[in-house]
Each structure stands twice: as C-alpha cells, then as structure tokens.
C-alpha positions as CSV (number, residue, x, y, z in Angstrom):
1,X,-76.9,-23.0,45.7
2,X,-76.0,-24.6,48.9
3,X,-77.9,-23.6,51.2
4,X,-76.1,-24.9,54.1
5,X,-71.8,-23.8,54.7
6,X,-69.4,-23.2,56.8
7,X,-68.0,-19.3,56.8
8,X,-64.3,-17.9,58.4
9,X,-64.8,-14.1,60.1
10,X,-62.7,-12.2,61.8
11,X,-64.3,-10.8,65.4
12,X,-64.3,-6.7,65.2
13,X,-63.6,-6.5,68.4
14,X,-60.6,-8.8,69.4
15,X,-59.5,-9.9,66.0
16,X,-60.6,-13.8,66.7
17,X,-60.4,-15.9,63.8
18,X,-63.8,-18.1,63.9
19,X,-65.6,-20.8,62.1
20,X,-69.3,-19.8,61.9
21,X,-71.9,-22.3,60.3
22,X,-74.3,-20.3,57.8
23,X,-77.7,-22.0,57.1
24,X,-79.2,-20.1,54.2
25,X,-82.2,-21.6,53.5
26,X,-84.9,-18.9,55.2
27,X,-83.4,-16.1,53.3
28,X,-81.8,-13.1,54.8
29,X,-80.9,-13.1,58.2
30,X,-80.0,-10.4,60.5
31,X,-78.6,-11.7,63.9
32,X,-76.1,-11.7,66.7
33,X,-73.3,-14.3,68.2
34,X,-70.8,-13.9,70.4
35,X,-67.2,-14.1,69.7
36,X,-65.8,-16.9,71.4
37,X,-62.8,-15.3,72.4
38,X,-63.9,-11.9,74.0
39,X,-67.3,-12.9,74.5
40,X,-68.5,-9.4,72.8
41,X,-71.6,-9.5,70.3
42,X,-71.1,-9.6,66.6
43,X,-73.7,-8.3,64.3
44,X,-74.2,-10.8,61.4
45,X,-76.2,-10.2,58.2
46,X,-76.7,-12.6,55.9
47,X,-77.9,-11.7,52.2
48,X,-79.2,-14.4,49.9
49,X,-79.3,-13.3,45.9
50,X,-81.7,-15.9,44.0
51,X,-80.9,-14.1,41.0
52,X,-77.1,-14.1,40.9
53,X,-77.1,-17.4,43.6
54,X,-74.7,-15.9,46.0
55,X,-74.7,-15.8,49.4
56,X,-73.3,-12.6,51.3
57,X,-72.0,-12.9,54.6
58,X,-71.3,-9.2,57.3
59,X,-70.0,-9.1,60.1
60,X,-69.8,-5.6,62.3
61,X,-69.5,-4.6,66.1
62,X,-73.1,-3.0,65.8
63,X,-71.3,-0.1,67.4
64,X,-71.0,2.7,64.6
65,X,-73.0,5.5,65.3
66,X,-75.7,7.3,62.9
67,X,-76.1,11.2,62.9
C-alpha cells in the first residue's frame, strides 16, 4: 500500500475543487484544513484497512447536527 498520495475533494461548503496530499502511514486520521477558496474548515477522516489495503478518504463541513 502506498502510504503516501495525492487525493482530489470537493470543498462542502463552496464547491472548490482541491488537491490534498494524504500521508497514511500513522493510521487513521481525523483532522481539519481549510478550503483554499472560502477559507471555511473541512473535516477530514482518513481510514486505513490493513486487511483489504485500502485507504478511505471523507470529507464533511462538520456542521450536521446530532439529536
């Protein structure tokens, strides 16, 4: 698995089309960036599978509401 690519998302907010680098060599990752366009924070998750040697990538606005 590479551990180290490079990742197109789409920023929930604006709708920015960005290059993100994703290092996945210390496992799952939970983190936030800011959209270089609208300068709003993007929740990214990062999931590594060892077993099926994928790496998932998530991106939200870390704005929906729980009840």
């Amino acid at each position: 698995m590479r551990d180290y690519f490079e990742r197109n998302i789409v920023c929930p907010h604006c709708g920015h089309h960005t290059r993100i680098e994703v290092d996945a060599s210390a496992g799952d990752q939970d983190y936030y960036e800011d959209c270089q366009a609208c300068c709003n924070p993007m929740h990214l998750r990062v999931v590594r599978n060892e077993i099926s040697d994928e790496v998932e990538v998530s991106v939200d606005a870390d704005d929906e509401q729980y009840f």
